[in-house]
ZADO-131507 format. One record per atom (N, C-alpha, C): residue in three letters; x, y, z. Coordinates in steps of 0.2 Angstrom, whole numbers, plus 2048, in hexadecimal, padded with zeros to 3 digits. Atoms other than C-alpha are relative to their C-alpha. Layout:
BEGIN
alaXYZ;...
This chain:
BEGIN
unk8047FA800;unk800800800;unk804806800;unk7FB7F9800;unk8078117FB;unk7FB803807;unk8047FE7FC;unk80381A809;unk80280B801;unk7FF7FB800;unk80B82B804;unk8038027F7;unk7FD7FD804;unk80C8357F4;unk802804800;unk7FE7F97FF;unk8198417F3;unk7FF8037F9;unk8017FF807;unk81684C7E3;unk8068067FF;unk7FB7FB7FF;unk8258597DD;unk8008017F9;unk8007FF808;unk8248647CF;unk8078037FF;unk7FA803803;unk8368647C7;unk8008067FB;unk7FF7FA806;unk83B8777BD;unk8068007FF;unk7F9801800;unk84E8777B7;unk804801807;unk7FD8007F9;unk8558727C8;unk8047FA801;unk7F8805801;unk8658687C3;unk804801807;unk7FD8027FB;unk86D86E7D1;unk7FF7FD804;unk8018047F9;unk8648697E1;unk7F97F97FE;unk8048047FD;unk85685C7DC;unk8037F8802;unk8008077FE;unk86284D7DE;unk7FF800808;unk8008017F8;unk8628527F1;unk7FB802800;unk8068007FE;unk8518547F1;unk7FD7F87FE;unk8038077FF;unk84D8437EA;unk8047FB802;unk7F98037FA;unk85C83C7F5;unk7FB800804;unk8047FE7FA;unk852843803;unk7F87FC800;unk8088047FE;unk84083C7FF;unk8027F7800;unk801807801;unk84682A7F9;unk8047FE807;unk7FE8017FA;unk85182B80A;unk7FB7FF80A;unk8018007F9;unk84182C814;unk7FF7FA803;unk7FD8057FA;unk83E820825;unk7F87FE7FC;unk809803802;unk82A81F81C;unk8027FE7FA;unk7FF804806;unk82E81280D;unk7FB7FF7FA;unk8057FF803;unk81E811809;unk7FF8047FD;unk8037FB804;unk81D81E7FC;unk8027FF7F8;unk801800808;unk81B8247E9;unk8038077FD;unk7FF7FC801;unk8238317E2;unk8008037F9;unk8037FD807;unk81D83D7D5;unk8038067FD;unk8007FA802;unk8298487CC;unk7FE8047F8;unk8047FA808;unk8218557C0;unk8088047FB;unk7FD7FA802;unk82E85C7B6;unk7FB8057F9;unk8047FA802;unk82786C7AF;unk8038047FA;unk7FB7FE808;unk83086D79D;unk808803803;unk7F88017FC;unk84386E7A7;unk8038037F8;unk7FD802807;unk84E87679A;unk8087FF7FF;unk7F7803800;unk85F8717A1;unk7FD7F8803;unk7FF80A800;unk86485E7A8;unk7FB7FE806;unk8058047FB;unk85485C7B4;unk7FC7FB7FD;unk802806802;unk84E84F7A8;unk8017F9802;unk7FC807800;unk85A8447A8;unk8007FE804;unk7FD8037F8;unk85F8467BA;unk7F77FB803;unk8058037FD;unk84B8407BE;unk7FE7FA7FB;unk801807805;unk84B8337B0;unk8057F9802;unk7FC8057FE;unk85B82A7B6;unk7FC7FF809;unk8058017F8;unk85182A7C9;unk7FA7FD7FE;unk806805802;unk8428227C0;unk8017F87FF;unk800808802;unk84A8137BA;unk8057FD806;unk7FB8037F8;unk8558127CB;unk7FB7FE803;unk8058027FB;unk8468127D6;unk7F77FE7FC;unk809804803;unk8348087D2;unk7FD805804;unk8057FB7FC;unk82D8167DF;unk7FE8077FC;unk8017F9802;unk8308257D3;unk7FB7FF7FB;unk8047FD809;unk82482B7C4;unk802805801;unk7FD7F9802;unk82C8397BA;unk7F88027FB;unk8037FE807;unk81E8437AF;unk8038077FE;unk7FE7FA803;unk8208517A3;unk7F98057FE;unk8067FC803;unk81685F79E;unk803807800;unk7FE7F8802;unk819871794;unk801803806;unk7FF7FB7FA;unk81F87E7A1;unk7F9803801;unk8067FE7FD;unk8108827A9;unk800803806;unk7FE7FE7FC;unk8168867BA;unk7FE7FA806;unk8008057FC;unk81587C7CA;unk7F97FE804;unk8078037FD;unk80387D7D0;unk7FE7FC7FA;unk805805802;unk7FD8737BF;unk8057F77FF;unk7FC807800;unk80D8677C0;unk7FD7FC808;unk8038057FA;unk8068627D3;unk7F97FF7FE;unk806802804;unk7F48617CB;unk8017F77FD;unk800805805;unk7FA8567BE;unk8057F8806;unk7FE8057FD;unk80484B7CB;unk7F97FF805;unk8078027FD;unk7F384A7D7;unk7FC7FB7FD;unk808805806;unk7E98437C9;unk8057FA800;unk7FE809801;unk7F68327C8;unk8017FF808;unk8008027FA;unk7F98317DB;unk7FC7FD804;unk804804800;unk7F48227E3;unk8017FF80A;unk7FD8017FB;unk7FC8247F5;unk7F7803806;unk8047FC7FE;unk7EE827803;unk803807805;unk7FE7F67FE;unk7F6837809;unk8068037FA;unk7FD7FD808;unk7FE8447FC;unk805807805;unk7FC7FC7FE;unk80D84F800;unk8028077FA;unk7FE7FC808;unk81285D7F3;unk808803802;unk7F87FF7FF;unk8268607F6;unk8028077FA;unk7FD7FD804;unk82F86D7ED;unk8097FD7FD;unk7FB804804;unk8408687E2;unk807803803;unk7FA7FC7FE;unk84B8747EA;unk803800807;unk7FE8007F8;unk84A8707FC;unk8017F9802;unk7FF8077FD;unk84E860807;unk7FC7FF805;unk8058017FB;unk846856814;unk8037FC806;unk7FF8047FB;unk84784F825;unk7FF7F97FE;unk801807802;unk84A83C824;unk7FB7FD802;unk8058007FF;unk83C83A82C;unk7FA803801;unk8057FA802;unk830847828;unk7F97FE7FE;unk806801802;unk82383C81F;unk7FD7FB805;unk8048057FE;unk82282E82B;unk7FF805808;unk8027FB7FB;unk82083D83A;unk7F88017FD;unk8077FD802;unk81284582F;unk7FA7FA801;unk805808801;unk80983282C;unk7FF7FD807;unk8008007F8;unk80C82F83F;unk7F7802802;unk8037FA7FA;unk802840844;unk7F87FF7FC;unk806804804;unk7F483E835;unk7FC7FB802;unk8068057FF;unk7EF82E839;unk7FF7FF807;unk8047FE7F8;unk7EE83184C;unk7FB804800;unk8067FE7FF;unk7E283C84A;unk7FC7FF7FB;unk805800807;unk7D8838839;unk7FF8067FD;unk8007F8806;unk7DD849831;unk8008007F9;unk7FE7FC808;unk7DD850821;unk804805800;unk7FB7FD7FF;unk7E985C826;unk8057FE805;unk7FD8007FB;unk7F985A82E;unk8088057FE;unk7FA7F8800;unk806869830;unk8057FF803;unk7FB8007FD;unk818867834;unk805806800;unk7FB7F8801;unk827874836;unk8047FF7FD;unk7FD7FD806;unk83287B82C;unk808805802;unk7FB7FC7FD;unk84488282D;unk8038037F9;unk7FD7FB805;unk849891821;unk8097FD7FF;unk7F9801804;unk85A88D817;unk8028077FD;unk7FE7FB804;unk86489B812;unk8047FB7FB;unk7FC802806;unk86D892802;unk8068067FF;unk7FA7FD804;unk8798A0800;unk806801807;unk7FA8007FB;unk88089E812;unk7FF7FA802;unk7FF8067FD;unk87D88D816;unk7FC7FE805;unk8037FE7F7;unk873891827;unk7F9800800;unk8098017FF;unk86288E82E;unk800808804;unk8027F97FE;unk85B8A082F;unk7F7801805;unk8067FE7FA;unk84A89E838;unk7FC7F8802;unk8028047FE;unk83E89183F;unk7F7803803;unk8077FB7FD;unk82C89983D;unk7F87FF7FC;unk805802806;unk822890831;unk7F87FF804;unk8078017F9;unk81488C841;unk801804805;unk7FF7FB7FB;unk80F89A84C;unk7FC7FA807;unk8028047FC;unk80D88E85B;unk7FB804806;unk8037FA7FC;unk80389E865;unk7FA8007FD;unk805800803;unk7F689B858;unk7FC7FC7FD;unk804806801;unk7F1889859;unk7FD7FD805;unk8038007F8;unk7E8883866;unk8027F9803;unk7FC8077FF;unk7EB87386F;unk7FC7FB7FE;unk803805804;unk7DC86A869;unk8047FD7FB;unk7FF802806;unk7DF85D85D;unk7FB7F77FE;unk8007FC806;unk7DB85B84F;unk7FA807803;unk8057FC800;unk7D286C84C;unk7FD8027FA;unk801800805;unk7CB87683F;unk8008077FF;unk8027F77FF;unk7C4889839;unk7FD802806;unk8047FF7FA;unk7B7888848;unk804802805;unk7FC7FD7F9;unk7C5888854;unk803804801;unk7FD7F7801;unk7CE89784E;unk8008027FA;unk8007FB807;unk7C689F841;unk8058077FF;unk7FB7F9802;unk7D18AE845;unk8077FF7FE;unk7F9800803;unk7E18A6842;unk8007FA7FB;unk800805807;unk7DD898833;unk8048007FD;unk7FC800805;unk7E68A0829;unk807804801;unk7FD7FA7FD;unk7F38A7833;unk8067FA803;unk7FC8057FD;unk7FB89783D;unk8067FD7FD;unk7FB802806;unk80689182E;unk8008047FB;unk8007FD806;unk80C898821;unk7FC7FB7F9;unk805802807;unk80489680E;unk8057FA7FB;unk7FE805802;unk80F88680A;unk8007FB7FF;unk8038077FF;unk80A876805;unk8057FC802;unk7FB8047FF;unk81B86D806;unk8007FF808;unk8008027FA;unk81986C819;unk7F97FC804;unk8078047FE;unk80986381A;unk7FF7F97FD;unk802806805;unk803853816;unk7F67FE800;unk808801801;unk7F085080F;unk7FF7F9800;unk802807801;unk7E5842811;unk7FD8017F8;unk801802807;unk7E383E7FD;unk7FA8027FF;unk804800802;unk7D283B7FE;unk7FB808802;unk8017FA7FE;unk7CD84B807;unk8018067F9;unk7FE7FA807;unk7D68577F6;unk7FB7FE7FB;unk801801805;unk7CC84B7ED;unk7F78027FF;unk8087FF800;unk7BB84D7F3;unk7FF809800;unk8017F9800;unk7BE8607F4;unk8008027FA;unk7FF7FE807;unk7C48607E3;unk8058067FF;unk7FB7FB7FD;unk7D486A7EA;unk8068007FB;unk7FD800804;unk7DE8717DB;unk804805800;unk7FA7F9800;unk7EF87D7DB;unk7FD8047FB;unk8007FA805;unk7EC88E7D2;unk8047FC7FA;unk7FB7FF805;unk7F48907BF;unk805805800;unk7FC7FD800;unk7FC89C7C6;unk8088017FF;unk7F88047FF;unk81089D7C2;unk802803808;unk7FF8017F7;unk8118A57D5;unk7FA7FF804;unk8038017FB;unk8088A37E4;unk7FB7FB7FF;unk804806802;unk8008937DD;unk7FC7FC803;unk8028037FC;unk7FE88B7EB;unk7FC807806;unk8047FE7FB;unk7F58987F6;unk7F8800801;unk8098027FF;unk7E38957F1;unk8017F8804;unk802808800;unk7E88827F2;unk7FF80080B;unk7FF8027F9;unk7EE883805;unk7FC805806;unk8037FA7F9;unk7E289180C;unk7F87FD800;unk803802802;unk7D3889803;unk8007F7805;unk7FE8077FA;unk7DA87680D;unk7FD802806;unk8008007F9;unk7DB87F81D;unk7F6801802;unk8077FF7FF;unk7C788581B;unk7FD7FB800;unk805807801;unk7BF873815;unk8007FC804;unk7FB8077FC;unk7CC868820;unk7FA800808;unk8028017F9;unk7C186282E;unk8037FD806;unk7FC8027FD;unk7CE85B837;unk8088027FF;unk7F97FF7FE;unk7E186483B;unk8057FD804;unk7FB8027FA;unk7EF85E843;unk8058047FE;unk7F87FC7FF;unk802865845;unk8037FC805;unk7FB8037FE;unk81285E84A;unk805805801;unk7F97FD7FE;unk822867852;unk8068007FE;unk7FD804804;unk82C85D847;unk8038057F9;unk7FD7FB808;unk83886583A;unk7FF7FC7FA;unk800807807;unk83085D828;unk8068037FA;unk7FC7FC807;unk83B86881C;unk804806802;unk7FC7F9801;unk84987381B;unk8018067F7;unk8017FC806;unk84588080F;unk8058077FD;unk7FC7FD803;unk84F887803;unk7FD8087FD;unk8037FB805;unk84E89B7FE;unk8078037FE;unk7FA7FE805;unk8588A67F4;unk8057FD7FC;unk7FB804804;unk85B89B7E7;unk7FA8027FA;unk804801809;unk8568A37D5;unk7FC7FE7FE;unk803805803;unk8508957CE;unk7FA7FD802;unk8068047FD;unk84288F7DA;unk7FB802801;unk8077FC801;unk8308927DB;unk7FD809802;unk8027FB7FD;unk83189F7E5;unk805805802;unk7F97FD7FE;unk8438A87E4;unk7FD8097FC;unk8017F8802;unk83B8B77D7;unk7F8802803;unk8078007FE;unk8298B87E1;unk7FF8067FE;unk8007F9800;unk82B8CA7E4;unk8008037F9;unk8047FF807;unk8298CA7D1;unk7FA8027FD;unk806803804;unk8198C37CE;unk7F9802806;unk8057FA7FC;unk80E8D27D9;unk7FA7FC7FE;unk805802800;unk8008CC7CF;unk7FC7FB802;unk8008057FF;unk8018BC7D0;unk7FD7FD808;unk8037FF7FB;unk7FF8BF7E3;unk7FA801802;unk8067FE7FD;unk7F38C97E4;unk7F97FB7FD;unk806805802;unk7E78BC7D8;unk7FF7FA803;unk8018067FD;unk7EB8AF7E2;unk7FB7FF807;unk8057FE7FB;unk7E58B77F2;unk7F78027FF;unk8067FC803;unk7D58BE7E9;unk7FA7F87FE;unk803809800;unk7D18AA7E4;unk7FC800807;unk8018037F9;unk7D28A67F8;unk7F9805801;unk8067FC7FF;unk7C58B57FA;unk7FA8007FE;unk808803803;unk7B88B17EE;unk7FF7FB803;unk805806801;unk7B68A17F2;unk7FC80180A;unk8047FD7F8;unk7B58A9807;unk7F98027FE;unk8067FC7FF;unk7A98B5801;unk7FB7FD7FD;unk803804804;unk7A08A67F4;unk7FD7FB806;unk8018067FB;unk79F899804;unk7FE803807;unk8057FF7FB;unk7998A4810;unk806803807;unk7FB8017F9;unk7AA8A481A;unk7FF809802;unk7FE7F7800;unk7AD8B9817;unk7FD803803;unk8057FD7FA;unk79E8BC823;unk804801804;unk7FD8027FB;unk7A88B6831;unk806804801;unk7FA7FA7FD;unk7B38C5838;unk8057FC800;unk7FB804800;unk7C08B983E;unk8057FF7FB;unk7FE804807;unk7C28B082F;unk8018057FC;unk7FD7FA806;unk7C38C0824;unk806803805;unk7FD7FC7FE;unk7CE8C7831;unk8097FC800;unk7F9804803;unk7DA8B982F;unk8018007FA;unk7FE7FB806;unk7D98BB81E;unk8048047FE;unk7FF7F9801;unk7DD8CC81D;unk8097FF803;unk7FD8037FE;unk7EB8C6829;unk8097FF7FA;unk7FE803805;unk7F18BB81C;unk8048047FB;unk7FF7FF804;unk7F08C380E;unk806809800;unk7FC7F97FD;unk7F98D4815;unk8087FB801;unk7FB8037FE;unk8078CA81B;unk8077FD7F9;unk7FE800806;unk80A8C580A;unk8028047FB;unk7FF7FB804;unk8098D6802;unk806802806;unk7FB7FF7FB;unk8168DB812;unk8097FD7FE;unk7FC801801;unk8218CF80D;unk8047FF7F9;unk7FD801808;unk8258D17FA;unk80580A800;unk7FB7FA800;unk82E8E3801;unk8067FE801;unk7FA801800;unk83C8DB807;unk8047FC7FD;unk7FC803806;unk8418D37F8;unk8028057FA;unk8017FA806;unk8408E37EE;unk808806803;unk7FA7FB7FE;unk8528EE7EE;unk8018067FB;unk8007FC804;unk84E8F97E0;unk7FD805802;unk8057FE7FF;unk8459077E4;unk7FC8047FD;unk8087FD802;unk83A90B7D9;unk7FF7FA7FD;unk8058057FF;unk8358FB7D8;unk7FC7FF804;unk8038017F8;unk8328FA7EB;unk7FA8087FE;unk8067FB802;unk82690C7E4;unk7FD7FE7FE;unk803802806;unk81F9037D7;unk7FB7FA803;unk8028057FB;unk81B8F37E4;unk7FB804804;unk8057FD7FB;unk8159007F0;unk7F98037FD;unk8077FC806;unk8089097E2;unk7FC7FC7FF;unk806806801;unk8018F87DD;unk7FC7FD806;unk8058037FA;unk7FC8F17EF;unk7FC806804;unk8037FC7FC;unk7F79027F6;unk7F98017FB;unk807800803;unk7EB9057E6;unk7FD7FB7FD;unk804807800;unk7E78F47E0;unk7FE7FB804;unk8008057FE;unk7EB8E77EA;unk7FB800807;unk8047FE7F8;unk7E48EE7FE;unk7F88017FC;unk8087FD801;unk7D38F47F4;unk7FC7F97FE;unk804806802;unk7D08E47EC;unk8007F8804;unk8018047FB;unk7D38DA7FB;unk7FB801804;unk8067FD7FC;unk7C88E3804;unk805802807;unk7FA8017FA;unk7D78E9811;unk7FE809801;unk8037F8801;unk7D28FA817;unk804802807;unk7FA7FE7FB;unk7D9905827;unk7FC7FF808;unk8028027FA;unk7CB8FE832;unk8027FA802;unk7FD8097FE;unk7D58ED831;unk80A801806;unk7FC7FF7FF;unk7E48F5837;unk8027FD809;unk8028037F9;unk7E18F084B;unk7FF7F9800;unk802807803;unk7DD8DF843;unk8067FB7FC;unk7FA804801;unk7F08DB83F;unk8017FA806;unk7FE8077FA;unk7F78CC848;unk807803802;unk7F87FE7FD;unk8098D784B;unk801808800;unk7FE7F77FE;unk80E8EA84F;unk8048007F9;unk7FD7FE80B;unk8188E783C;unk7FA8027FE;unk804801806;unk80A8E4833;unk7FB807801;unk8047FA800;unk7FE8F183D;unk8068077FD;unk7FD7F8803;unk80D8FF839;unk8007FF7FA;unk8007FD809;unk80F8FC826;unk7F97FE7FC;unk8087FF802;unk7FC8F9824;unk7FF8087FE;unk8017FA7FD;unk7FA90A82A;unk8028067FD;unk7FD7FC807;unk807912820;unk7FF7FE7FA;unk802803809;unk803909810;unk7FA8037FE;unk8047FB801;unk7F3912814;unk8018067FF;unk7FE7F6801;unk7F7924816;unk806802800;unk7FB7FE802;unk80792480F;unk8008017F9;unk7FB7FF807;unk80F9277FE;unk8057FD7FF;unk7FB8057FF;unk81D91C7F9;unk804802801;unk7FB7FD7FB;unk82B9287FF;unk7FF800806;unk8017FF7F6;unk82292B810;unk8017FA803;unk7FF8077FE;unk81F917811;unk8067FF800;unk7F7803800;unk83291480D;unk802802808;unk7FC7FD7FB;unk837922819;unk8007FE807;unk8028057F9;unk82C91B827;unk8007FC800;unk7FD8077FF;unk83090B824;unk8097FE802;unk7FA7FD7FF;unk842911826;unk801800808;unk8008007F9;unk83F917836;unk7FD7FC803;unk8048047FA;unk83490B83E;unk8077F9801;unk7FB806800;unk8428FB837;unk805805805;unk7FC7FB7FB;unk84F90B83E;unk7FD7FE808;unk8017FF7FA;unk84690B84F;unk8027F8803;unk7FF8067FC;unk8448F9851;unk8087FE800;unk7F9802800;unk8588F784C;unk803802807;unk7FE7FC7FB;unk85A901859;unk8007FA807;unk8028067FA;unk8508F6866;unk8037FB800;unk7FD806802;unk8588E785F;unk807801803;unk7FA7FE7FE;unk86A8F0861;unk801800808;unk8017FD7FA;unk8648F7874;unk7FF7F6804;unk8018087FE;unk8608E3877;unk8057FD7FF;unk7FC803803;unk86D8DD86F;unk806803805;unk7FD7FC7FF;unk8778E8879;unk8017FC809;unk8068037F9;unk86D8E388C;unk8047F77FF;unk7FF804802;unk8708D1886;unk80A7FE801;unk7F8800800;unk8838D3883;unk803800807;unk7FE7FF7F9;unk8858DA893;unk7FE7FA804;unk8008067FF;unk87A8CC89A;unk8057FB800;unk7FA803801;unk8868BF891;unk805801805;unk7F97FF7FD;unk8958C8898;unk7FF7FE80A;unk8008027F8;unk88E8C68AA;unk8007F9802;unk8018077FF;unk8898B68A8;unk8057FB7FF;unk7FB804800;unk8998AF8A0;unk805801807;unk7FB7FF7FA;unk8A28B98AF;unk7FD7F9806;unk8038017FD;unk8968B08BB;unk8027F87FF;unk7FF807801;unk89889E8B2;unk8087FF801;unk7F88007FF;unk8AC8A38B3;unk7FF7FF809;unk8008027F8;unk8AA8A38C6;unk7FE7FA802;unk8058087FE;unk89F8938C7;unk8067FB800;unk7FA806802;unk8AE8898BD;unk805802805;unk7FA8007FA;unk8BB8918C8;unk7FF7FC808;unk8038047F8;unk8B088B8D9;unk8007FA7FD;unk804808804;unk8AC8798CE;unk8088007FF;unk7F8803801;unk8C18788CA;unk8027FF808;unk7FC8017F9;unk8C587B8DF;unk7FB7FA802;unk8048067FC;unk8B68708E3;unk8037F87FE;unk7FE805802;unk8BC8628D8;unk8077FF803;unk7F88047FB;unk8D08648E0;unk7FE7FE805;unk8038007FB;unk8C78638F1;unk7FE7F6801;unk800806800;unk8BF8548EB;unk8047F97FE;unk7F9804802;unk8CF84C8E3;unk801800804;unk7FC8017FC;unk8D784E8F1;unk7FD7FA804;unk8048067FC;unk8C98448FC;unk8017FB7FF;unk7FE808805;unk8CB8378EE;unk8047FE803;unk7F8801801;unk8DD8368EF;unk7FE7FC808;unk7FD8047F9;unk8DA832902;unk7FB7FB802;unk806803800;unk8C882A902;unk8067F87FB;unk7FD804803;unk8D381E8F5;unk8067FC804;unk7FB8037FB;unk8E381B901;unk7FC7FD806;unk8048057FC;unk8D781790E;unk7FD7FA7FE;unk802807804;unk8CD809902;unk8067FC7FF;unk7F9803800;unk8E08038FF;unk8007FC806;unk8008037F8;unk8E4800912;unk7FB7FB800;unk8048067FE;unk8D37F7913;unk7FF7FB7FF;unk801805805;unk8D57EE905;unk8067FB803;unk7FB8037FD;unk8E77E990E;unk7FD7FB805;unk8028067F8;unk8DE7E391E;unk7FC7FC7FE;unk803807802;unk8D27DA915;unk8017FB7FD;unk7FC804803;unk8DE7D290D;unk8037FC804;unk7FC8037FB;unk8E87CE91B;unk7FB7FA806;unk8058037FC;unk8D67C9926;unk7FE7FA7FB;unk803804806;unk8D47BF915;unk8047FB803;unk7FC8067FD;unk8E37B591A;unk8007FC806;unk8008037F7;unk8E17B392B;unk7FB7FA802;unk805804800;unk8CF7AB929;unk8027FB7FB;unk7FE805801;unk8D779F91D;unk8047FB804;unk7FD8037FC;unk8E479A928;unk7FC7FD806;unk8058027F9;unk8D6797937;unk7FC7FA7FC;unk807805804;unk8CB78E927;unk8047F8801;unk7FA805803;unk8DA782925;unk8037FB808;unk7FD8027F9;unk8E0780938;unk7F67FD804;unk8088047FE;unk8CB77B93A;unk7FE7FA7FE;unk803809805;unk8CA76E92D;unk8087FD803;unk7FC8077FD;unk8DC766936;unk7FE7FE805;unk8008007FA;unk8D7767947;unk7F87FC7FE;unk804805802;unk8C675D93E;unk8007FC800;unk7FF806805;unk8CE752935;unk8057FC808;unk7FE8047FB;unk8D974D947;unk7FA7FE805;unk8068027FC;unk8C974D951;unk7FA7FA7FF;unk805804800;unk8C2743944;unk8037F8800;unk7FB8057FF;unk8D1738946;unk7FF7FC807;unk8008037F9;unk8D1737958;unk7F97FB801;unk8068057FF;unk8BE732958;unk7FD7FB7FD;unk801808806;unk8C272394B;unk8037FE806;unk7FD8067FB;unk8CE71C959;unk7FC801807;unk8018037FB;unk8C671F966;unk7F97FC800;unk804805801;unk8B771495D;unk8047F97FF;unk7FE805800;unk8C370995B;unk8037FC807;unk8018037FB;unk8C770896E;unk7FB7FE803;unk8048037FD;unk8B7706973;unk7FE7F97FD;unk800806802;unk8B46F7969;unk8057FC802;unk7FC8067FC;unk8C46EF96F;unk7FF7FE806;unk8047FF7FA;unk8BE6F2980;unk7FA7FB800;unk8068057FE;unk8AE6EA97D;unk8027F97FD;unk7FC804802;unk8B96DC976;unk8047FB805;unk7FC8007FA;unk8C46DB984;unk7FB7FD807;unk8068037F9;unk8B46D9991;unk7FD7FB7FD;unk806805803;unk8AA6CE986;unk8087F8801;unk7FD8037FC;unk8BC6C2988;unk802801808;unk8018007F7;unk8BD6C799B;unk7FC7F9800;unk8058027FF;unk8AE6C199D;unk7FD7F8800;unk800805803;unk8AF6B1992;unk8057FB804;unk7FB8047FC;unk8BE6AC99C;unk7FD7FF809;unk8047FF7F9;unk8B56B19AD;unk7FB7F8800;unk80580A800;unk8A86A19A8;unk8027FB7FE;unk7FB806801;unk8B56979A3;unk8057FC807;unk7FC8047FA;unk8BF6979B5;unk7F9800804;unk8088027FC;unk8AA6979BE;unk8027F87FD;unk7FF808804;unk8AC6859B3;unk8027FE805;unk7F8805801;unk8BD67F9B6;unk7FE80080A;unk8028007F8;unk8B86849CB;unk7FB7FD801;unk8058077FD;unk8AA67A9CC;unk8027FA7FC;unk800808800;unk8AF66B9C5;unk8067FF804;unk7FF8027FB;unk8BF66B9D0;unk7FD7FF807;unk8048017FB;unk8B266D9DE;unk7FD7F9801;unk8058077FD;unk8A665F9DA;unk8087FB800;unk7FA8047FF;unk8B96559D6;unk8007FD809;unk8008017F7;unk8BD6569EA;unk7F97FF804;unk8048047F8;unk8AC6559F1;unk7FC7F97FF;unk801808805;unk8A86469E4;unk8047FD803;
């Protein structure tokens, strides 16, 4: 039984997907099937996932025109045969055990969702830069859950990534759960659209993936390109709120809104141009907040003091103001950070003075206790001597016990041997005693005959 489909769409990524499919065929869950989509590759990602198809009976490779990655996972859903479905990315790697973690927590509670964490990769320094994929402050402890149980952070607890999740199969299929054709943000109707249907959530604290950013080539290196692309993805998850009824529901539009700001928020710090970063600021302030429906009565309705300060200014600034006070607000908090950073250091320095003392009292405590040793040791010596010496003694006593046995048990063989010559001795007495009674009577009758 396949009990896990991983699907991976595949765009010229010669460099890293052997360690990505290194990484999935090294998981501890065997049971699986693995589906990589290449997406018209026009360097050597063919080959590298063709020679991986005839090595392992687990892979299928398919192909299809460059289409982008939400219809290459599409296109891998429709053959997957596994009851749970994963959607991995080709640039990043996995925990060795990451799917039989996920498969564990799933079928312990009969989920249809189950959300694992995530550890940010910088690629161009080697280093794990964050660990923040699950805001654990915004899940409750119930499990599983669902919208009901916090519709105010739905969409707000995980980020908008599918690779960190594992679906129940059947669950995508009856919903009829399909990635955008988007070439970005593809996946954000898929995974916001899950979180609403999913009647049963779970999560795990368990690191499933180490995610690769800052790498050109990957889905998601030029994002801060693809503005549009963004905003139509979010405008999908919207309709279908305001189409099902969810959009009534303060909460659920407030985690929305949440969402979707956080989004726009974060495609400025990809931006080093600045008239670009203008050009970015001009299109979310007059397209994208109007047609989200993001307005300045939502601003008290952020989930973080960032987000309410550059709402704020997005609203009644101009995209020099907003740069400037964005300036100073990052200036103010460098500050605070510097001023902690600062406190902190000092900390440190008392604490290392402080653990400097500890080891100095912990080196005299230990000569102290060497010393003890040293004599606690000479004393066991000695005893061991006299027990040695006591050792001998009681043999020499064990030894003078068994002679003084073996003569005792000598003496009271002979002196059984005198009592029977004794009674030997009287038994002839005796015999002679009534031999001369005889021999005296019949001299008797002799003379008086």
């Amino acid at each position: 039984m396949i009990k896990v489909s991983v699907i991976v769409p595949v765009y010229n990524q010669e460099k890293y997907i052997e360690r990505c499919i290194d990484s999935i065929l090294a998981q501890s869950l065997q049971e699986i099937e693995v589906i990589l989509v290449d997406d018209g590759s026009t360097d050597a990602t063919a080959d590298i996932l063709s020679h991986y198809e005839q090595k392992d009976e687990r892979i299928t490779v398919l192909h299809q025109q460059n289409q982008y990655a939400g219809v290459a996972r599409n296109h891998g859903l429709q053959i997957a045969k596994g009851e749970y479905v994963i959607f991995w990315d080709s640039d990043d790697y996995f925990a060795v055990d990451a799917l039989e973690v996920l498969y564990y927590e799933i079928q312990r509670w009969d989920a249809d969702i189950c959300v694992g964490d995530a550890v940010k990769m910088d690629l161009h320094r080697g280093s794990e830069e964050e660990k923040v994929f699950l805001h654990w402050d915004r899940i409750p402890e119930k499990r599983p859950f669902n919208i009901h149980d916090i519709p105010q952070y739905i969409f707000n607890f995980a980020k908008n990534y599918p690779w960190n999740r594992l679906y129940k199969r059947s669950f995508l299929v009856e919903n009829n759960l399909q990635f955008s054709k988007l070439k970005q943000s593809n996946d954000v109707f898929f995974v916001m659209k899950a979180f609403v249907l999913a009647d049963k959530i779970t999560v795990t604290d368990k690191i499933i993936v180490y995610y690769q950013f800052r790498n050109a080539g990957s889905l998601s290196g030029n994002a801060w390109k693809k503005k549009e692309n963004a905003l139509k993805a979010h405008l999908e998850v919207k309709d279908f709120l305001v189409n099902s009824g969810y959009w009534d529901n303060q909460d659920i539009r407030c985690s929305f809104i949440n969402n979707a700001f956080g989004t726009i928020s974060s495609q400025f710090t990809m931006v080093e141009d600045p008239e670009e970063y203008k050009a970015l600021f001009e299109f979310y302030k007059e397209k994208a907040l109007p047609a989200l429906g993001i307005a300045d009565t939502d601003i008290e309705k952020m989930n973080s003091e960032k987000n309410k300060n550059e709402l704020s200014c997005m609203l009644t600034c101009d995209a020099e103001e907003y740069i400037f006070k964005q300036y100073m607000y990052f200036l103010r908090k460098s500050r605070q950070y510097r001023d902690r950073t600062v406190q902190l250091k000092s900390r440190l320095k008392k604490s290392h003075s402080r653990i400097a003392e500890q080891k100095e009292k912990i080196e005299l405590q230990k000569d102290r206790i060497g010393g003890k040793n040293e004599r606690i040791q000479k004393q066991n010596e000695r005893i061991q001597k006299q027990n040695e010496k006591i050792q001998k003694q009681k043999e020499r006593i064990q030894r003078q016990s068994e002679k003084l046995q073996q003569q005792s048990e000598k003496l009271q063989s002979q002196s059984g041997q005198i009592r029977r010559q004794g009674k030997k001795l009287q038994s002839q007495q005796e015999l002679l005693d009534r031999k001369l009674v005889k021999a005296a009577l019949k001299v008797q009758n002799i003379f008086l005959g």
